[in-house]
DOKEVO-180663 format. One record per residue: residue in three letters; x, y, z of N, C-alpha, C in turn. Coordinates in steps of 0.1 Angstrom, whole numbers, plus 5000, padded with zeros to 4 digits. Example, Ala and Ser with C-alpha at 12.3 -4.5 7.8 and 13.67 -1.06 7.14 Angstrom:
BEGIN
ala513249435078512349555078513249675078;ser512849785071513749895071512950005079;
***
This chain:
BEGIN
unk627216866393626516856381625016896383;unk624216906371622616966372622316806366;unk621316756379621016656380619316666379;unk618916566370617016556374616516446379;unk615916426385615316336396613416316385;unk613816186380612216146375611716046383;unk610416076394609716006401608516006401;unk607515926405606315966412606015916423;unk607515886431606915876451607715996458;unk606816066461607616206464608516156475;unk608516076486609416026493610915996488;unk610515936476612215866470612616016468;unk612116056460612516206452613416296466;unk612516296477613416366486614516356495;unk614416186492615916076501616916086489;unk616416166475617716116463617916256462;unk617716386467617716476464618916546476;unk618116506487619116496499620116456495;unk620216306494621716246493622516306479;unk622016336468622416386458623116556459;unk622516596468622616726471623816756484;unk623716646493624916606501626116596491;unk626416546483627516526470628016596465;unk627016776463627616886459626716946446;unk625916816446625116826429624016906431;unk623716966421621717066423621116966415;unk619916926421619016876419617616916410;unk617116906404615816956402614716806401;unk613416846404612716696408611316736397;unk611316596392609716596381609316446385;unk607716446387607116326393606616266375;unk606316336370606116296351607016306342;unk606416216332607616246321607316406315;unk606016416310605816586310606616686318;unk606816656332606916736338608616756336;unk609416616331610716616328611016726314;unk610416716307610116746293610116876295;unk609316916304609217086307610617116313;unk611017046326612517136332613517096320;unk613717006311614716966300614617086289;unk613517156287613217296283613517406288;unk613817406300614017476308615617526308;unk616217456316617517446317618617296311;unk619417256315620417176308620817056320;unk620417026317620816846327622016766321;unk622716746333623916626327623716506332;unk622516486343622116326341620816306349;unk620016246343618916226343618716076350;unk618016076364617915906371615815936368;unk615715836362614815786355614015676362;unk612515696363612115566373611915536364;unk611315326361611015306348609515286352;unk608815306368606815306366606815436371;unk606715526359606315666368604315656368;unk603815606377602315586378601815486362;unk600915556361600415536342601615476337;unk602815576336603815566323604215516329;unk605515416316606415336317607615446310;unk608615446323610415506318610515466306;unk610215336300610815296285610615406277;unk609415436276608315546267608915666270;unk609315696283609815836282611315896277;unk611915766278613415766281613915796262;unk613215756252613115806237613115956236;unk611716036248611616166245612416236258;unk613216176264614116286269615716306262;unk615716186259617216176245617116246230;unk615416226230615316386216615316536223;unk614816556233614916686240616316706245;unk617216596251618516666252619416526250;unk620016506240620416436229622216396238;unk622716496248624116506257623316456271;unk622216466274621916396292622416266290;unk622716186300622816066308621816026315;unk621415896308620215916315620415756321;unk619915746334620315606343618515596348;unk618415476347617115386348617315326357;unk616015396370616015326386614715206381;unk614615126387613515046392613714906402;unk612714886409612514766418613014676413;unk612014656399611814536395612814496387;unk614014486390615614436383615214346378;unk615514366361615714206355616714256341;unk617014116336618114136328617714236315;unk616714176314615614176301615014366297;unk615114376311614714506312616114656312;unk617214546314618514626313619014646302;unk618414566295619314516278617814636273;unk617214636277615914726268616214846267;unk616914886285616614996284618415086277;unk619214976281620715066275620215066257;unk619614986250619514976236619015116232;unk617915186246617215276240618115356239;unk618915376247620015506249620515516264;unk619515446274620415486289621815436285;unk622415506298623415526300623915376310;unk622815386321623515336332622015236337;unk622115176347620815096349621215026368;unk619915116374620515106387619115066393;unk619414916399618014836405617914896419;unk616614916427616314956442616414836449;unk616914846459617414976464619114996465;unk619215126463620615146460621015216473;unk622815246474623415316488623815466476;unk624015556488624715626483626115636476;unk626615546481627715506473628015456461;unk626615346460626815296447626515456436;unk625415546442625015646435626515746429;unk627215756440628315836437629015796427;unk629315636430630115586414630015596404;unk628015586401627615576389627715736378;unk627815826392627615946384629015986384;unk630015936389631315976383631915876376;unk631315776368632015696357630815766350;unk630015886349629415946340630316086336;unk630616126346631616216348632616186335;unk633316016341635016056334634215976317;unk633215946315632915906303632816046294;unk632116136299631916266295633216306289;unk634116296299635416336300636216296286;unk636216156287636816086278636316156262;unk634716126262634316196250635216336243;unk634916406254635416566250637116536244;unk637716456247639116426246639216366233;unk638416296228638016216218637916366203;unk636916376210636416556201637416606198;unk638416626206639416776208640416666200;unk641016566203642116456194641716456182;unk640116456173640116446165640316616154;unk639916696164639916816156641816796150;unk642616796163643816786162644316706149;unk643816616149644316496138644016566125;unk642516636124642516656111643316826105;unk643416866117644916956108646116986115;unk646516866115648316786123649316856118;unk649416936124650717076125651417016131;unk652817076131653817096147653617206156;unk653817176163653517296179654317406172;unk653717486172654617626166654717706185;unk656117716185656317826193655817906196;unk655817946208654818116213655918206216;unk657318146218658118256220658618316208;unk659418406209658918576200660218656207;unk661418696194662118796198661918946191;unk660218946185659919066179658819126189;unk658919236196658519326205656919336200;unk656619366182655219336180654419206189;unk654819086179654518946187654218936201;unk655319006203655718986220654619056226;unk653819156222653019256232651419196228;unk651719106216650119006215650018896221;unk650818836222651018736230651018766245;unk651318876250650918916264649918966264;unk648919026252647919046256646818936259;unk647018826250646018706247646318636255;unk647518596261647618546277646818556291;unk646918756290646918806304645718796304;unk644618766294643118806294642618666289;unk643218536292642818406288642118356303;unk642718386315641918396323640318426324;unk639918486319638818556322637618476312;unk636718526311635418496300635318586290;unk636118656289636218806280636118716266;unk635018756254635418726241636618786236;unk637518706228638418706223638918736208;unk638518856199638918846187640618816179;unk640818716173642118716173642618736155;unk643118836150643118926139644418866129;unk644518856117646018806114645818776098;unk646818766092646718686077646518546080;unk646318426070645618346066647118266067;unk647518186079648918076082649518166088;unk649218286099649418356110649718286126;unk648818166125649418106141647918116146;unk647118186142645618256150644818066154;unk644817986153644317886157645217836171;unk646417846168647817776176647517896193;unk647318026191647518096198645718126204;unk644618046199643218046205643517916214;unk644217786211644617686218645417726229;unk646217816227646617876237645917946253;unk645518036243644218106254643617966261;unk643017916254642417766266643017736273;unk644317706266645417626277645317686295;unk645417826287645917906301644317946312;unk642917986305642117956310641417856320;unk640617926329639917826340639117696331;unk639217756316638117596317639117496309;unk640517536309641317436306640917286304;unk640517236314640017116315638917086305;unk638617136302636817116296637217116278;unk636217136272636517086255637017206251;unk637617246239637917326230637217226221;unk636617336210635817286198635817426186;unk636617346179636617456167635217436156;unk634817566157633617516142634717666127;unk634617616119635217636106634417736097;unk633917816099632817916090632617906075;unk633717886072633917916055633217786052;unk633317686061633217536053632017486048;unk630617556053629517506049628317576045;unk627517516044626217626037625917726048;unk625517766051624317856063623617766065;unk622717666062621817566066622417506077;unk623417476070624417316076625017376086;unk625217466087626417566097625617556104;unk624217626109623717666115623217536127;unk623417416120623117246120623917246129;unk625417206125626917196134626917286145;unk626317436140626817486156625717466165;unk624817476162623717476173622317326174;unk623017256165622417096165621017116161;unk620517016159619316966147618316856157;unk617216866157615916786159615716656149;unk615516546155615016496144614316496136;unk614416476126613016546111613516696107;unk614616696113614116916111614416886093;unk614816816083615316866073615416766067;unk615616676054615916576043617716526050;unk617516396054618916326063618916386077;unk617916406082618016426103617416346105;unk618116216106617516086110617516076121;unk618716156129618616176148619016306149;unk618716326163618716446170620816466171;unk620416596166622316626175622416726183;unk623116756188623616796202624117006199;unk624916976189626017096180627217096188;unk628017206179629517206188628817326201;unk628217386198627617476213628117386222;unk626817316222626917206235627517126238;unk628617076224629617006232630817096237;unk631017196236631817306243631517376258;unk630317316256630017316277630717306284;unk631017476292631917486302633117486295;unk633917486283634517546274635017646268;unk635517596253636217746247635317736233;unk634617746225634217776213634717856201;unk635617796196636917886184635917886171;unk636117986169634818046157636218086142;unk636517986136637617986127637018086113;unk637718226111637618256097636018346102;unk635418416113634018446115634018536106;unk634518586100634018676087633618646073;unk633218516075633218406067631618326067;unk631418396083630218376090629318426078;unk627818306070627118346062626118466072;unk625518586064624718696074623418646077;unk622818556072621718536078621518466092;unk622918376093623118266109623918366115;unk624118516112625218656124623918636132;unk622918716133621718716142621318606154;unk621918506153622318386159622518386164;unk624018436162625418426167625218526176;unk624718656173624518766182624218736192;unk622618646193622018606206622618536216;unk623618446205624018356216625018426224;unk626218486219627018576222626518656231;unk625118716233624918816245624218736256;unk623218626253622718576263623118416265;unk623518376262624618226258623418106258;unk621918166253620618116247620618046231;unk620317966228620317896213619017826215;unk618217806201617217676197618217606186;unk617817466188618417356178617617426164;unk618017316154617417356145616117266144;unk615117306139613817206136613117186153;unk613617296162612817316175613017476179;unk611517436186611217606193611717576214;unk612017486219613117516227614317566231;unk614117686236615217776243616217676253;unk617817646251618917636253619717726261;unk620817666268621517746275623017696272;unk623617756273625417686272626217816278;unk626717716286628117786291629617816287;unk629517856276630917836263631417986265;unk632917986262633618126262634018146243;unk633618196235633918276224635518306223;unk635918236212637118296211636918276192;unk637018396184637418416172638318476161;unk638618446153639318476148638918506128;unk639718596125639718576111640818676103;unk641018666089641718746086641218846071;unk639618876073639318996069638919096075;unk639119246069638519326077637519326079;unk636819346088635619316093634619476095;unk635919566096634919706099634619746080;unk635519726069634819726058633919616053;unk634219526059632319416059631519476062;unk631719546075630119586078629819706073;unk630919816067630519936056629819886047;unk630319766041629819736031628119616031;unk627819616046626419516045626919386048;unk628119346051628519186047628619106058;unk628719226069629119166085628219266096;unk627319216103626619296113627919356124;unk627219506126628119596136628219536147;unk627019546154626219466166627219336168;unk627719216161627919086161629019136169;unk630219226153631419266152632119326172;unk631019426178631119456189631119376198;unk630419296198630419156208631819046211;unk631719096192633018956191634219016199;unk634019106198635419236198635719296210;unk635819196221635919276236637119246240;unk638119206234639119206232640219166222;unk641319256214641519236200643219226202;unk643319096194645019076192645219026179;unk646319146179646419116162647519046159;unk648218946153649318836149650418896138;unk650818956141651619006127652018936112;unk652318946107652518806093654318796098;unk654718686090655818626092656518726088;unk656218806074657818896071657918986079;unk656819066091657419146098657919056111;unk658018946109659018856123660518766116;unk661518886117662118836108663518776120;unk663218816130664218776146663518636140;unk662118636143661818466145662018366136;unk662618406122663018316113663418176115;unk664718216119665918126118664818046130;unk664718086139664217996153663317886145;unk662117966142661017916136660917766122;unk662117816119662217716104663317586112;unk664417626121664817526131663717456134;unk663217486147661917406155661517286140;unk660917366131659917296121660917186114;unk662417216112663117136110663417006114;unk663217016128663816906137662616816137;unk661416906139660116826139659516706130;unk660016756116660116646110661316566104;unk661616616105663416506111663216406118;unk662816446130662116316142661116246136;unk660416296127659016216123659416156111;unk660116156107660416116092661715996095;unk662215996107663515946113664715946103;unk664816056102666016106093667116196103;unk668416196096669716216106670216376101;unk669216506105669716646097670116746109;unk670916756105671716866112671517006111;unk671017056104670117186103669917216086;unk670317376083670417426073671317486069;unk672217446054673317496049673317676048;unk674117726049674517876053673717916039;unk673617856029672617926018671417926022;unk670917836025669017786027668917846040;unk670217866049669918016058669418136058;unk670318176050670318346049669118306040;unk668818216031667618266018666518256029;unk666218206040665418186048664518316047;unk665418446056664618526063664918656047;unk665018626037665018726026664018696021;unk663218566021661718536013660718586023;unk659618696012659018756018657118646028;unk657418526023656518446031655118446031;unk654718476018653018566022652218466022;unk652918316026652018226034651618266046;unk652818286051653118266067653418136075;unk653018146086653917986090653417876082;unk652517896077651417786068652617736057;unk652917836050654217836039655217786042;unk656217846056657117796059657117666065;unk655717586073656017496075656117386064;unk655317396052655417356040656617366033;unk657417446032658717466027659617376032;unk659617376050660617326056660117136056;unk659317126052658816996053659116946040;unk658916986031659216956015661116936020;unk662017016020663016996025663816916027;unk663116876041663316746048663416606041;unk661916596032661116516025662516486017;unk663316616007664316575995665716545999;unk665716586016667316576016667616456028;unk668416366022668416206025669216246041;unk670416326047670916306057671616416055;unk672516466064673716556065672416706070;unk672316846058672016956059671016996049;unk669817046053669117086039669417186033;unk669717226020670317336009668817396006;unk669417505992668817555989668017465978;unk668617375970668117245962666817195966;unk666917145978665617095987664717165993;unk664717305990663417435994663117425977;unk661417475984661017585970661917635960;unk661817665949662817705941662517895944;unk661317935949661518095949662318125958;unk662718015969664018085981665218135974;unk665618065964666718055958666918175956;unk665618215952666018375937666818485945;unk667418555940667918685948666918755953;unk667218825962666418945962666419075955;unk664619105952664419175942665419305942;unk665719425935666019535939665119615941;unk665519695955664319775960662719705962;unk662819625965661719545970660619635981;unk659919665976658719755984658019675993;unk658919726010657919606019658719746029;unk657819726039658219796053659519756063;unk660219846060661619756067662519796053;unk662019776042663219746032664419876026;unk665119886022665819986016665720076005;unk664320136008663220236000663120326005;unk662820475998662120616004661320606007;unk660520696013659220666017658520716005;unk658720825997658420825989657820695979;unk658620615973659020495968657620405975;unk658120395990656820325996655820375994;unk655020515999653920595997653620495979;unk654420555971653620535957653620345956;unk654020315962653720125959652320145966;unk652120145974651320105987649920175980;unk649920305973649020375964648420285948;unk649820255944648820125937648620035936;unk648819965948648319825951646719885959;unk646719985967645119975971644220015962;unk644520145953644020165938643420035929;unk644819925931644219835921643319695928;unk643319705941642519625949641119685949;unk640919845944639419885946638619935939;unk637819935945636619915930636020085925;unk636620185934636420315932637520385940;unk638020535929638720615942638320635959;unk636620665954636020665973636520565978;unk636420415972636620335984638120315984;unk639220345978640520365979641020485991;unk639920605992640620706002639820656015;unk639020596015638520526026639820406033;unk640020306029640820226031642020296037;unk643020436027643720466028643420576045;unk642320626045642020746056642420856048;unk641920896038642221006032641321076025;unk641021156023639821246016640221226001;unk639021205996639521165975640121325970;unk639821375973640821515966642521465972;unk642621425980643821405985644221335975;unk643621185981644121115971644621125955;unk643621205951643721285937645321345936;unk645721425946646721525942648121375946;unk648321295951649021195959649021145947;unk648021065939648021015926648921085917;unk648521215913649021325906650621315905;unk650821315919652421315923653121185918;unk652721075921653320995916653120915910;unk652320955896652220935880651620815883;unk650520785886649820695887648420695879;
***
């Protein structure tokens, strides 16, 4: 750990620096609270041993302004003068820990590894609750579609590493399930995953959550926060929906992304975090930034390596699998007695074209479950659109159409998604006279 040493007997400082340093820890040493205040500006401390008479000053007084300067230190309070009175004073302010002189090294070792597994605990706490608040079932990573299959080996083989991670897909694609993944398999496994959600909040507030707030910075910063940055230390950082990212907090995002540097909000202190980028979204991102809506610069950063998720209807091997699993799942949780799905609510399975995606079908298959008391779920207990036939000639890739037939669907659905022919032959990769004579052709 990056440990700071607050003294003013340069003696102790170099018998706690030694033995601290014997342990495996780096040390850094301040004889003032100023002088703490400066290295806490500096770099990032995970625990801070605190004298409570640094000369003049009393630890009490400083021990307020090292918890607004780094809001995540531990901060343990040495002194001689052990008394109860002074223990209860000083955990109220915020210490952590309270350690009377003279101490062995051993007692020092414990204190900083029940700081360790408390840290620990916290991050578990973080990561349980993100979980809780969008309580899915484990969706499978295996894949008998060769697409799937070669994204999933890509996002794997490069989860190792520190490489930013863009992860590309429609909207109930799996792109959160498959960032959890990447961690899993990652060196910082161990350490927090922390999702922050883009779409969800102002650019003020966003900017708040990720990179934490000063006290006073704003109307309700009654205390200092920390952000998900920081608590992603030595972590994964899932950037949910980044094209979603408001443009004035991209510039931010840039910095942090190239130099892993942040200021809180409502301070001019430069930050450091050790977080790995993993994002995801499901707009395009290269017509955002044609259009002004998404920096290039960010886009390149994010983008050092790109896996794209296919949508459900082009995984139509993984149906049957996929709507099983989700079957059983809540079967168990509901403690109901089902045996799967009747040979109708089968086959209607993989003929619905899904333009939820798993988001849909886990919804479908859960409604299901929800209406049918024991035995097999039918088609009665799905959605009523599984039911319907399938359309004739249904214009989807894969289906039993000319290309012709496809060419002119696909022509006016982007036509009628755009706001000019230019941006229509753009989208398409086609020069507008083309598009003109393509139109022409088929009576559009």
């Amino acid at each position: 750990m990056n440990l700071l040493v607050v003294d003013d007997e340069p003696s102790l400082r170099k018998t706690l620096r030694l033995t601290l340093e014997s342990l495996g820890h780096r040390v850094v040493e301040a004889d003032t609270g100023a002088a703490a205040l400066a290295a806490l500006a500096r770099d990032r401390f995970d625990v801070a041993l605190l004298d409570l008479r640094l000369g003049r000053e009393s630890g009490l007084d400083v021990l307020p302004q090292l918890l607004s300067a780094a809001p995540d230190v531990g901060v343990v309070v040495m002194t001689a003068f052990a008394a109860i009175e002074t223990a209860v004073t000083a955990m109220r302010a915020g210490a952590f820990d309270y350690l009377p002189k003279p101490f062995t090294p051993g007692q020092l070792r414990l204190l900083l590894e029940r700081w360790e597994a408390r840290r620990g605990l916290v991050a578990e706490v973080e990561d349980l609750r993100e979980r809780v608040k969008g309580a899915t079932p484990g969706v499978d990573l295996e894949t008998r579609e060769p697409a799937v299959r070669a994204a999933l080996d890509l996002a794997l083989r490069v989860a190792p590493t520190d490489a930013a991670l863009l992860i590309r897909g429609e909207s109930g694609t799996g792109k959160g399930v498959l960032a959890r993944a990447v961690h899993a398999q990652s060196r910082r496994a161990g350490r927090p995953f922390v999702t922050v959600h883009c779409p969800s909040l102002s650019a003020e507030l966003l900017e708040s959550e990720l990179f934490g707030h000063a006290r006073g910075a704003f109307t309700g910063a009654v205390e200092s926060t920390q952000g998900k940055v920081a608590a992603a230390e030595r972590g994964t950082l899932f950037l949910d929906e980044i094209g979603d990212l408001p443009l004035a907090l991209q510039p931010k995002l840039l910095r942090f992304a190239q130099d892993q540097t942040y200021e809180r909000v409502g301070e001019a202190k430069t930050r450091t975090a050790d977080v790995r980028i993993v994002a995801a979204t499901n707009r395009d991102l290269e017509a955002d930034v044609a259009a002004g809506r998404f920096r290039e610069d960010l886009l390149y950063r994010l983008n050092v390596i790109e896996v794209t998720l296919p949508p459900l209807r082009q995984r139509r091997a993984d149906l049957p699998a996929l709507a099983e699993s989700l079957l059983q799942f809540f079967a168990k949780q509901s403690g109901k007695s089902i045996g799967g799905f009747t040979p109708e609510a089968a086959a209607a399975i993989p003929r619905h074209p899904w333009p939820g995606n798993l988001r849909e079908l886990r919804n479908a298959v859960e409604r299901g479950v929800i209406l049918c008391d024991d035995g097999e779920v039918g088609l009665a207990h799905l959605p009523t659109q599984l039911g319907k036939p399938p359309a004739a000639g249904r214009m989807e890739v894969g289906a039993a159409v000319t290309l012709d037939a496809l060419e002119a669907e696909h022509l006016r659905r982007v036509l009628a998604s755009s706001a000019s022919l230019d941006d229509a032959a753009q989208t398409l990769g086609i020069d507008p006279s083309t598009l003109y004579r393509k139109r022409k052709k088929a009576g559009l």
